[in-house]
C-alpha positions as CSV (number, residue, x, y, z in Angstrom):
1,X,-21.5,-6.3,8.4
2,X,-20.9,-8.0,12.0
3,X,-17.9,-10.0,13.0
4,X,-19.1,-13.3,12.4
5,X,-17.1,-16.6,12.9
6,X,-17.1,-17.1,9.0
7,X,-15.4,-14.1,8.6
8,X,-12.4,-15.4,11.6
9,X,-12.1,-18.3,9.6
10,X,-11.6,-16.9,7.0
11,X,-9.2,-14.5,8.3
12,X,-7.3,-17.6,9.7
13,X,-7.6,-19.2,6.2
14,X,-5.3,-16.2,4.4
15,X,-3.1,-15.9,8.0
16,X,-2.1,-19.6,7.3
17,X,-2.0,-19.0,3.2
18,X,0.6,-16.0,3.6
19,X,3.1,-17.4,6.5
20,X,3.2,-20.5,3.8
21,X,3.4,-18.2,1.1
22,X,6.5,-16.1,2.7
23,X,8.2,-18.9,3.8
24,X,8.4,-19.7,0.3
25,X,9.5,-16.2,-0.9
26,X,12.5,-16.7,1.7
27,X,13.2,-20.8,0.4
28,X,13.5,-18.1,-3.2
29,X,15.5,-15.1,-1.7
30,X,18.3,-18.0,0.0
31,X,18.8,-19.6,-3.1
32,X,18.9,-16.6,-5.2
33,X,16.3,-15.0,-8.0
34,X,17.4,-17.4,-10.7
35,X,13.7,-16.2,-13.0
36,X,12.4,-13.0,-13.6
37,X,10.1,-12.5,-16.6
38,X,9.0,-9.4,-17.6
39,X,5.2,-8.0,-18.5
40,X,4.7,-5.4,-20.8
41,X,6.9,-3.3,-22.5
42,X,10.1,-2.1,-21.1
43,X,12.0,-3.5,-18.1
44,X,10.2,-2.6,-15.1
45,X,7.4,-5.0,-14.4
46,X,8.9,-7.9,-13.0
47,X,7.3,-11.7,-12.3
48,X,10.0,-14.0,-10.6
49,X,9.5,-17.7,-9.7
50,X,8.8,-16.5,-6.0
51,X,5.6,-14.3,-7.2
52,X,4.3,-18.4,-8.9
53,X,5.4,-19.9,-5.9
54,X,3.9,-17.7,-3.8
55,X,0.0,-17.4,-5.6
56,X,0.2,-21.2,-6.0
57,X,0.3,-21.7,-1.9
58,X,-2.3,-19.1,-1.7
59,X,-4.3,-20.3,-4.7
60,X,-4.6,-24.1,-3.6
61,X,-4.8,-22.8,-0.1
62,X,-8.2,-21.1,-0.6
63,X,-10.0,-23.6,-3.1
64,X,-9.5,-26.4,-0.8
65,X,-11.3,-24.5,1.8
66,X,-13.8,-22.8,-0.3
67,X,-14.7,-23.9,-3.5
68,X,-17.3,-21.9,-4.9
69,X,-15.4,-18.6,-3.7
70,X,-13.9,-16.0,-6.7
71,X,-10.8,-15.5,-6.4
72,X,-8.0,-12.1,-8.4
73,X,-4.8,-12.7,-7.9
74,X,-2.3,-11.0,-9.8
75,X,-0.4,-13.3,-12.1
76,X,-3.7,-14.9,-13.4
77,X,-4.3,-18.0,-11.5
78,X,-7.8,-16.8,-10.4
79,X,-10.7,-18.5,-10.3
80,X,-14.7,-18.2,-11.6
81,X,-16.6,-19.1,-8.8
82,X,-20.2,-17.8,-7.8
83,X,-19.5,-17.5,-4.2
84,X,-20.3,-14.0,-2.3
85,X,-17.3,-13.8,-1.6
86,X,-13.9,-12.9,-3.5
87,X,-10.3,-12.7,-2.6
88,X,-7.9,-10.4,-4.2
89,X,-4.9,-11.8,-4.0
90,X,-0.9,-10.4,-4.8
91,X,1.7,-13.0,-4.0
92,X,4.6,-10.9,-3.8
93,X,4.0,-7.1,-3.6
94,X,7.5,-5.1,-3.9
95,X,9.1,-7.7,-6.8
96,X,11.2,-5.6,-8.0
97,X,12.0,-5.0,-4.2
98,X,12.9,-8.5,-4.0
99,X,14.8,-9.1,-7.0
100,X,16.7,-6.8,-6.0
101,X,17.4,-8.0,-2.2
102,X,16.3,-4.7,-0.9
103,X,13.8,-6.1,2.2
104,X,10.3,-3.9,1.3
105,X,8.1,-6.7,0.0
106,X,5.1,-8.8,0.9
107,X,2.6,-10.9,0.2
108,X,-1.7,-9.5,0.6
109,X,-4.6,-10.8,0.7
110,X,-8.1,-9.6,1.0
111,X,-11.8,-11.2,1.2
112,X,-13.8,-8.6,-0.6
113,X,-18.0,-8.8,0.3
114,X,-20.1,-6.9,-2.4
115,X,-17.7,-5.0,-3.1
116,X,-16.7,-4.1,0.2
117,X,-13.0,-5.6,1.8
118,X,-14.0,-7.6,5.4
119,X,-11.1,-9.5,5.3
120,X,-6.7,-7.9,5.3
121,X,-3.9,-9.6,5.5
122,X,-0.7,-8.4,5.0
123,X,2.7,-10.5,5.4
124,X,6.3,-9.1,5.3
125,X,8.2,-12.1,5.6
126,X,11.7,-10.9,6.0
127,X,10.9,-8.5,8.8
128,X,8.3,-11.3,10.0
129,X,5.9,-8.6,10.5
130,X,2.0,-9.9,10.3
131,X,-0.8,-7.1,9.6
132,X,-4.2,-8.8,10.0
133,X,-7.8,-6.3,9.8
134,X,-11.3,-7.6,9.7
135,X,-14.1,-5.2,8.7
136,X,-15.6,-4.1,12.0
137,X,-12.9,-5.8,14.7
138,X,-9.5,-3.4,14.5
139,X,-6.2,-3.7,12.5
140,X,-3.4,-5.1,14.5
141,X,0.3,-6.1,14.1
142,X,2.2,-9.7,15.1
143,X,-1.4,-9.4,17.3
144,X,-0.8,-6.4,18.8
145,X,-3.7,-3.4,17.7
146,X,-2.8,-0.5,15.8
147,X,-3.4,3.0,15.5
148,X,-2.9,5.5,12.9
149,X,-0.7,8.5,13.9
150,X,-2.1,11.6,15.1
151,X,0.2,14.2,13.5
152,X,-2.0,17.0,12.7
153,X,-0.1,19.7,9.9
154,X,1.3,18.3,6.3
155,X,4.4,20.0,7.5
156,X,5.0,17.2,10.2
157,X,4.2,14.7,8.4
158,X,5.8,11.7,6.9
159,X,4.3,10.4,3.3
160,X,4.8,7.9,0.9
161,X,3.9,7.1,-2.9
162,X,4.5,5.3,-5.2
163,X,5.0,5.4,-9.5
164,X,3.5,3.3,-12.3
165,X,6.0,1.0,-14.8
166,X,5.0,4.0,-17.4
167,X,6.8,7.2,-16.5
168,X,5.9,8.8,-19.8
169,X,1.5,8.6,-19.2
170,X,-0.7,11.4,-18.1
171,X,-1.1,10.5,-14.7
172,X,2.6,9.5,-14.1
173,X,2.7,11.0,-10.1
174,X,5.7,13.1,-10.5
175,X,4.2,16.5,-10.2
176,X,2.3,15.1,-6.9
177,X,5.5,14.1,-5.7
178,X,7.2,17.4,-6.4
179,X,4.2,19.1,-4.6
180,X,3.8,17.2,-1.8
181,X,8.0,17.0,-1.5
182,X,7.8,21.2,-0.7
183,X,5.1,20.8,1.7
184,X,6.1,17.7,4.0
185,X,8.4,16.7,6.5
186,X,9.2,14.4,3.8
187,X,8.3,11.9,1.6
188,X,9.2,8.6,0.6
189,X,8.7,5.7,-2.1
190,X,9.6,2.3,-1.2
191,X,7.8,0.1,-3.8
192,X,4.9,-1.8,-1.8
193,X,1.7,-0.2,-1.9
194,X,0.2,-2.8,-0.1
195,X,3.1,-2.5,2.8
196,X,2.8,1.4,3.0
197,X,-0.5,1.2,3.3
198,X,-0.3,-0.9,6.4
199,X,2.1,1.2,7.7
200,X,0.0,4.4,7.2
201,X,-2.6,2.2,9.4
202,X,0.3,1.3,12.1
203,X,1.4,5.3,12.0
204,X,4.8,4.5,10.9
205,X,3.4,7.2,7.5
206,X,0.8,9.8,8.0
207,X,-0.1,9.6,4.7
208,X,-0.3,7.3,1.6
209,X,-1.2,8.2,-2.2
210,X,-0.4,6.4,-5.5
211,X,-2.5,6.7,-8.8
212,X,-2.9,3.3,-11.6
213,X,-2.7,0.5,-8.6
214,X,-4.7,-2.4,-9.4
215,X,-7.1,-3.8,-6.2
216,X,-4.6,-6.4,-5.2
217,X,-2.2,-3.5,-4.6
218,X,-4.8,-1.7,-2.0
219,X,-7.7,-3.8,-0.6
220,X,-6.0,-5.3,2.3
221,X,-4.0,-2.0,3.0
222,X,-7.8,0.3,2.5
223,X,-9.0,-2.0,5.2
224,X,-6.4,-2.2,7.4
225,X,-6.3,2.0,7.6
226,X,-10.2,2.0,8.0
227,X,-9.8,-0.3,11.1
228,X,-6.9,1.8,12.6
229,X,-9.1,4.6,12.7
230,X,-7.9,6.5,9.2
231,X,-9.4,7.3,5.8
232,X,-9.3,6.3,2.3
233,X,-10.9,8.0,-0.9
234,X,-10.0,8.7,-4.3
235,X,-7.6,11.8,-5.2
236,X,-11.2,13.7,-5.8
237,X,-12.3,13.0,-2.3
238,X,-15.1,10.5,-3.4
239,X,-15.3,7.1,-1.8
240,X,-13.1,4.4,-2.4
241,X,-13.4,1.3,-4.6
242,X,-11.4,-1.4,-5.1
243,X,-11.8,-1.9,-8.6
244,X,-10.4,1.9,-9.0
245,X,-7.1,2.5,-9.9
246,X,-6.2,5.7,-7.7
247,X,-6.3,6.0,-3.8
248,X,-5.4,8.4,-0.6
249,X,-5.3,6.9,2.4
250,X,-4.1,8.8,5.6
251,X,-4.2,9.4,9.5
252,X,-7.5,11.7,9.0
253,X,-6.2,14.4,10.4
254,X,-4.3,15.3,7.1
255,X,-7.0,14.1,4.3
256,X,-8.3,16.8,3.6
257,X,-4.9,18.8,2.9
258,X,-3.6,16.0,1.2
259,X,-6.1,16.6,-1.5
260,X,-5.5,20.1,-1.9
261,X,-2.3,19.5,-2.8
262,X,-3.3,16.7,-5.5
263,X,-6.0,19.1,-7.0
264,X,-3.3,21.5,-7.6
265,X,-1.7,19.1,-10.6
266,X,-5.6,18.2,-11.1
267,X,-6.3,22.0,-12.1
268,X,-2.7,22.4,-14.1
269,X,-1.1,24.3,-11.8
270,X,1.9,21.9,-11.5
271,X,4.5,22.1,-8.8
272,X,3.7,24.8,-6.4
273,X,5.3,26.6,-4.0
274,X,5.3,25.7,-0.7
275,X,2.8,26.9,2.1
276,X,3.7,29.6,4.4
277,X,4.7,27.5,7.4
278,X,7.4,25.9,4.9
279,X,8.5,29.2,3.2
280,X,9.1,30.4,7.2
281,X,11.2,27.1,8.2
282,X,13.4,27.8,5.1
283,X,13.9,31.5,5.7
284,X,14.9,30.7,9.2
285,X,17.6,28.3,7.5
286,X,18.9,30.8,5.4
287,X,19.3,33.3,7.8
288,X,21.1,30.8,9.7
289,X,23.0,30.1,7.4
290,X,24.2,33.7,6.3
291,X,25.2,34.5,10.1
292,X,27.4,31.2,10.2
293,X,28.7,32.6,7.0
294,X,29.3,36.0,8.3
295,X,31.2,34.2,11.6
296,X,33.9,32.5,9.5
Protein backbone atom coordinates (compact mmCIF):
# COMPACT_ATOMS: atom_id res chain seq x y z
CA UNK A 1 0.00 0.00 0.00
CA UNK A 2 1.35 3.66 -1.04
CA UNK A 3 1.77 6.62 1.29
CA UNK A 4 -1.28 8.27 0.63
CA UNK A 5 -2.42 11.63 2.30
CA UNK A 6 -5.30 9.63 4.17
CA UNK A 7 -2.90 7.62 5.69
CA UNK A 8 -0.76 11.26 7.06
CA UNK A 9 -3.81 12.27 8.38
CA UNK A 10 -4.44 9.80 9.92
CA UNK A 11 -1.03 9.48 11.38
CA UNK A 12 -1.50 13.15 12.55
CA UNK A 13 -4.95 12.08 13.96
CA UNK A 14 -3.28 9.40 16.69
CA UNK A 15 0.05 12.02 16.92
CA UNK A 16 -2.56 14.62 18.37
CA UNK A 17 -4.73 11.72 20.24
CA UNK A 18 -1.47 10.46 22.26
CA UNK A 19 0.33 13.93 23.18
CA UNK A 20 -3.41 14.70 24.70
CA UNK A 21 -3.48 11.33 25.94
CA UNK A 22 0.06 11.66 27.85
CA UNK A 23 -0.51 14.82 29.01
CA UNK A 24 -3.22 13.40 30.83
CA UNK A 25 -1.23 10.39 32.25
CA UNK A 26 1.24 13.13 33.71
CA UNK A 27 -2.12 15.58 35.15
CA UNK A 28 -2.44 11.49 36.95
CA UNK A 29 1.19 10.76 37.93
CA UNK A 30 1.39 14.73 39.73
CA UNK A 31 -1.47 14.13 41.64
CA UNK A 32 -0.82 10.70 42.57
CA UNK A 33 -2.49 7.05 41.50
CA UNK A 34 -5.39 7.50 43.78
CA UNK A 35 -7.43 4.13 41.58
CA UNK A 36 -6.14 0.99 40.50
CA UNK A 37 -8.60 -1.82 39.89
CA UNK A 38 -7.52 -5.04 39.21
CA UNK A 39 -8.52 -7.68 36.16
CA UNK A 40 -8.51 -11.16 36.71
CA UNK A 41 -7.36 -13.12 39.29
CA UNK A 42 -4.40 -12.28 41.40
CA UNK A 43 -2.82 -8.84 41.87
CA UNK A 44 -0.89 -8.22 38.83
CA UNK A 45 -3.15 -6.80 36.07
CA UNK A 46 -3.61 -3.35 36.96
CA UNK A 47 -6.31 -0.53 35.37
CA UNK A 48 -5.74 2.90 37.05
CA UNK A 49 -7.87 6.11 36.31
CA UNK A 50 -4.98 7.25 33.97
CA UNK A 51 -5.44 3.97 31.58
CA UNK A 52 -9.77 5.56 31.42
CA UNK A 53 -8.42 8.91 31.12
CA UNK A 54 -6.18 8.07 28.66
CA UNK A 55 -8.53 5.67 26.09
CA UNK A 56 -11.28 8.34 26.56
CA UNK A 57 -8.94 11.20 24.79
CA UNK A 58 -8.02 8.74 22.26
CA UNK A 59 -11.49 7.18 21.92
CA UNK A 60 -13.46 10.50 21.33
CA UNK A 61 -10.44 11.73 19.45
CA UNK A 62 -10.82 9.18 16.63
CA UNK A 63 -14.82 8.96 16.30
CA UNK A 64 -15.01 12.57 15.88
CA UNK A 65 -12.71 12.31 12.97
CA UNK A 66 -13.84 8.98 11.64
CA UNK A 67 -16.99 7.68 12.39
CA UNK A 68 -17.46 4.59 10.59
CA UNK A 69 -13.74 3.43 11.60
CA UNK A 70 -13.42 0.11 14.15
CA UNK A 71 -11.76 0.73 16.79
CA UNK A 72 -9.73 -2.19 20.02
CA UNK A 73 -8.63 -0.54 22.67
CA UNK A 74 -7.75 -2.27 25.65
CA UNK A 75 -10.09 -1.45 28.51
CA UNK A 76 -13.16 -1.99 26.28
CA UNK A 77 -14.29 1.31 24.97
CA UNK A 78 -14.04 0.08 21.35
CA UNK A 79 -16.20 0.59 18.76
CA UNK A 80 -18.35 -1.55 15.88
CA UNK A 81 -17.81 0.27 12.88
CA UNK A 82 -17.73 -1.06 9.17
CA UNK A 83 -14.87 1.11 8.07
CA UNK A 84 -11.64 -0.49 6.39
CA UNK A 85 -9.91 0.60 8.67
CA UNK A 86 -9.23 -0.26 12.56
CA UNK A 87 -7.22 1.18 15.32
CA UNK A 88 -5.86 -0.82 18.03
CA UNK A 89 -5.57 1.15 20.70
CA UNK A 90 -3.61 0.73 24.53
CA UNK A 91 -3.89 3.90 26.57
CA UNK A 92 -1.29 3.25 28.96
CA UNK A 93 1.18 0.45 28.21
CA UNK A 94 3.60 -0.18 31.37
CA UNK A 95 0.56 0.36 34.24
CA UNK A 96 2.01 -1.34 36.57
CA UNK A 97 5.13 0.80 35.48
CA UNK A 98 3.18 3.75 36.33
CA UNK A 99 1.61 2.89 39.46
CA UNK A 100 4.47 2.36 40.55
CA UNK A 101 6.42 5.71 39.51
CA UNK A 102 9.01 3.77 37.70
CA UNK A 103 9.17 5.99 34.15
CA UNK A 104 8.74 2.87 31.40
CA UNK A 105 5.22 3.53 30.20
CA UNK A 106 3.27 4.74 27.13
CA UNK A 107 0.53 5.19 25.33
CA UNK A 108 0.12 3.14 21.29
CA UNK A 109 -1.73 3.37 18.74
CA UNK A 110 -2.04 1.66 15.49
CA UNK A 111 -4.38 1.92 12.18
CA UNK A 112 -4.47 -1.63 11.09
CA UNK A 113 -5.56 -2.14 6.98
CA UNK A 114 -6.81 -5.78 6.30
CA UNK A 115 -5.06 -6.91 8.63
CA UNK A 116 -2.03 -5.29 7.95
CA UNK A 117 -0.70 -2.15 10.56
CA UNK A 118 -0.03 1.28 8.16
CA UNK A 119 -0.33 3.41 10.85
CA UNK A 120 2.34 3.50 14.63
CA UNK A 121 2.38 5.62 17.13
CA UNK A 122 4.02 5.36 20.17
CA UNK A 123 4.18 8.14 23.04
CA UNK A 124 6.35 7.97 26.22
CA UNK A 125 5.19 10.96 27.91
CA UNK A 126 7.54 11.31 30.80
CA UNK A 127 10.63 11.01 28.65
CA UNK A 128 8.61 13.11 25.92
CA UNK A 129 9.88 10.75 23.42
CA UNK A 130 7.44 10.45 20.13
CA UNK A 131 7.83 7.20 17.81
CA UNK A 132 5.67 7.74 14.75
CA UNK A 133 5.93 4.75 11.48
CA UNK A 134 3.70 4.70 8.49
CA UNK A 135 3.68 1.46 6.39
CA UNK A 136 5.98 2.30 3.51
CA UNK A 137 7.53 5.88 4.73
CA UNK A 138 10.25 5.01 7.73
CA UNK A 139 10.04 4.94 11.54
CA UNK A 140 11.38 7.94 13.26
CA UNK A 141 11.85 9.55 16.70
CA UNK A 142 10.77 13.35 18.10
CA UNK A 143 11.02 13.45 13.92
CA UNK A 144 14.19 12.30 13.60
CA UNK A 145 14.48 8.57 11.41
CA UNK A 146 15.58 5.57 12.95
CA UNK A 147 17.44 2.63 12.33
CA UNK A 148 17.67 -0.68 13.90
CA UNK A 149 21.16 -1.64 15.28
CA UNK A 150 23.49 -3.63 13.30
CA UNK A 151 25.05 -5.81 16.00
CA UNK A 152 25.63 -9.08 14.25
CA UNK A 153 26.34 -12.24 17.14
CA UNK A 154 23.58 -12.97 20.06
CA UNK A 155 26.69 -12.63 22.23
CA UNK A 156 26.75 -8.74 21.63
CA UNK A 157 23.58 -8.29 21.84
CA UNK A 158 21.16 -6.49 24.06
CA UNK A 159 17.49 -8.18 24.44
CA UNK A 160 14.48 -7.60 26.16
CA UNK A 161 11.16 -9.66 27.10
CA UNK A 162 8.67 -9.53 28.79
CA UNK A 163 6.18 -12.12 31.23
CA UNK A 164 2.34 -12.70 31.26
CA UNK A 165 0.19 -11.80 34.76
CA UNK A 166 0.16 -15.89 34.95
CA UNK A 167 3.57 -17.20 35.98
CA UNK A 168 2.19 -20.74 36.65
CA UNK A 169 0.77 -21.41 32.46
CA UNK A 170 2.63 -23.39 29.88
CA UNK A 171 4.03 -20.80 27.99
CA UNK A 172 5.11 -18.60 31.07
CA UNK A 173 8.73 -17.28 29.21
CA UNK A 174 10.94 -18.22 31.98
CA UNK A 175 12.87 -20.99 30.31
CA UNK A 176 13.39 -18.44 27.20
CA UNK A 177 14.64 -16.05 29.51
CA UNK A 178 17.07 -18.46 31.16
CA UNK A 179 18.22 -19.48 27.70
CA UNK A 180 18.60 -16.43 26.13
CA UNK A 181 20.18 -14.95 29.73
CA UNK A 182 23.45 -17.63 28.98
CA UNK A 183 23.70 -16.59 25.44
CA UNK A 184 23.50 -12.57 25.43
CA UNK A 185 25.32 -9.67 26.34
CA UNK A 186 22.30 -9.37 28.42
CA UNK A 187 18.87 -9.16 28.74
CA UNK A 188 16.38 -7.09 30.18
CA UNK A 189 12.48 -6.76 31.12
CA UNK A 190 11.07 -3.46 31.68
CA UNK A 191 7.30 -3.96 31.28
CA UNK A 192 6.20 -2.10 27.92
CA UNK A 193 6.02 -4.27 25.06
CA UNK A 194 4.94 -1.65 23.02
CA UNK A 195 8.04 0.67 24.28
CA UNK A 196 10.62 -2.10 23.69
CA UNK A 197 9.47 -2.69 20.61
CA UNK A 198 10.17 0.75 19.53
CA UNK A 199 13.36 0.73 20.94
CA UNK A 200 14.39 -2.58 19.19
CA UNK A 201 13.33 -0.35 15.93
CA UNK A 202 15.48 2.79 17.26
CA UNK A 203 18.51 0.13 18.09
CA UNK A 204 18.55 0.97 21.69
CA UNK A 205 17.65 -3.47 21.93
CA UNK A 206 18.77 -5.77 19.20
CA UNK A 207 16.17 -7.97 20.00
CA UNK A 208 12.61 -8.26 21.33
CA UNK A 209 10.43 -11.47 22.28
CA UNK A 210 7.35 -11.95 24.54
CA UNK A 211 4.68 -14.75 24.22
CA UNK A 212 0.46 -14.09 25.29
CA UNK A 213 0.63 -10.14 24.19
CA UNK A 214 -2.60 -9.06 23.00
CA UNK A 215 -2.38 -6.79 19.40
CA UNK A 216 -2.59 -3.45 21.29
CA UNK A 217 0.65 -4.60 22.98
CA UNK A 218 2.62 -5.06 19.45
CA UNK A 219 0.98 -3.42 16.33
CA UNK A 220 2.42 -0.08 16.58
CA UNK A 221 5.87 -1.57 17.86
CA UNK A 222 5.70 -4.56 14.56
CA UNK A 223 5.47 -1.57 12.41
CA UNK A 224 7.71 0.63 13.65
CA UNK A 225 10.68 -2.31 13.46
CA UNK A 226 9.50 -3.15 9.85
CA UNK A 227 10.07 0.56 8.89
CA UNK A 228 13.51 0.68 10.64
CA UNK A 229 14.67 -1.89 8.56
CA UNK A 230 14.09 -5.13 11.11
CA UNK A 231 11.90 -8.17 11.32
CA UNK A 232 9.11 -9.56 13.07
CA UNK A 233 7.58 -13.27 13.09
CA UNK A 234 6.21 -15.61 15.38
CA UNK A 235 8.58 -17.74 17.75
CA UNK A 236 8.10 -20.57 14.80
CA UNK A 237 9.54 -18.17 12.21
CA UNK A 238 6.13 -17.81 10.37
CA UNK A 239 4.76 -14.43 9.62
CA UNK A 240 3.41 -12.10 11.99
CA UNK A 241 -0.24 -11.31 12.86
CA UNK A 242 -1.62 -9.03 14.97
CA UNK A 243 -4.36 -10.97 16.26
CA UNK A 244 -1.58 -13.59 17.51
CA UNK A 245 -0.51 -13.61 20.78
CA UNK A 246 3.41 -14.41 20.43
CA UNK A 247 6.06 -12.27 18.54
CA UNK A 248 10.05 -11.84 17.76
CA UNK A 249 11.05 -8.81 16.54
CA UNK A 250 14.78 -7.92 16.04
CA UNK A 251 17.70 -6.02 14.13
CA UNK A 252 17.61 -8.94 11.32
CA UNK A 253 20.85 -9.78 11.72
CA UNK A 254 20.06 -11.88 14.92
CA UNK A 255 16.43 -13.47 13.80
CA UNK A 256 17.29 -16.26 12.86
CA UNK A 257 19.50 -17.22 16.15
CA UNK A 258 17.01 -15.80 18.19
CA UNK A 259 14.74 -18.61 17.15
CA UNK A 260 17.09 -21.27 17.75
CA UNK A 261 17.24 -20.50 21.03
CA UNK A 262 13.28 -20.29 21.54
CA UNK A 263 12.88 -23.80 19.73
CA UNK A 264 15.18 -25.17 22.29
CA UNK A 265 12.21 -24.81 25.20
CA UNK A 266 9.85 -25.58 22.01
CA UNK A 267 11.54 -29.19 21.66
CA UNK A 268 11.78 -29.70 25.75
CA UNK A 269 15.16 -29.18 26.03
CA UNK A 270 14.79 -26.43 28.65
CA UNK A 271 17.70 -24.10 29.73
CA UNK A 272 20.71 -24.92 27.79
CA UNK A 273 24.08 -24.36 28.00
CA UNK A 274 25.51 -21.63 26.52
CA UNK A 275 27.28 -21.54 22.95
CA UNK A 276 30.87 -21.87 22.58
CA UNK A 277 31.79 -18.19 22.18
CA UNK A 278 30.08 -17.77 25.76
CA UNK A 279 31.56 -20.91 27.41
CA UNK A 280 35.21 -19.16 26.03
CA UNK A 281 34.42 -15.54 27.58
CA UNK A 282 33.69 -17.31 30.88
CA UNK A 283 36.80 -19.52 30.92
CA UNK A 284 38.81 -16.54 30.30
CA UNK A 285 37.12 -15.02 33.51
CA UNK A 286 37.94 -17.87 35.51
CA UNK A 287 41.27 -18.08 34.66
CA UNK A 288 41.49 -14.56 35.55
CA UNK A 289 40.21 -14.89 38.31
CA UNK A 290 42.47 -17.92 39.71
CA UNK A 291 45.73 -15.86 38.74
CA UNK A 292 44.38 -12.76 40.88
CA UNK A 293 43.79 -15.36 43.39
CA UNK A 294 47.16 -16.96 43.11
CA UNK A 295 48.75 -13.07 43.46
CA UNK A 296 47.19 -12.38 46.83
Amino acid sequence: MSITDELFEMRDVAIAAVREAGAAIRAVAAQGVKEIVFKGEGKRDLVTEADKRSEQIIIDAITRRYPDHRILAEEGTGTGGNGAYRWIVDPLDGTTNFAHQYPLYCVSIAVEHRGEPVVGVVFAPYMDELFVAIKGGGATLNGTPIAVSGVTDLIGGLLCTGFPYRLDGPTNNLVNWGNFVLRTQATRRDGAAALDLCYVAAGRFDGFWELNLQPWDMAAGALMIQEAGGTISDPYGNAFRVDGHDIVGSNGHLHATMLDVLAMSKNGHGAGKPNAETEQLAGQADTATASDAATI
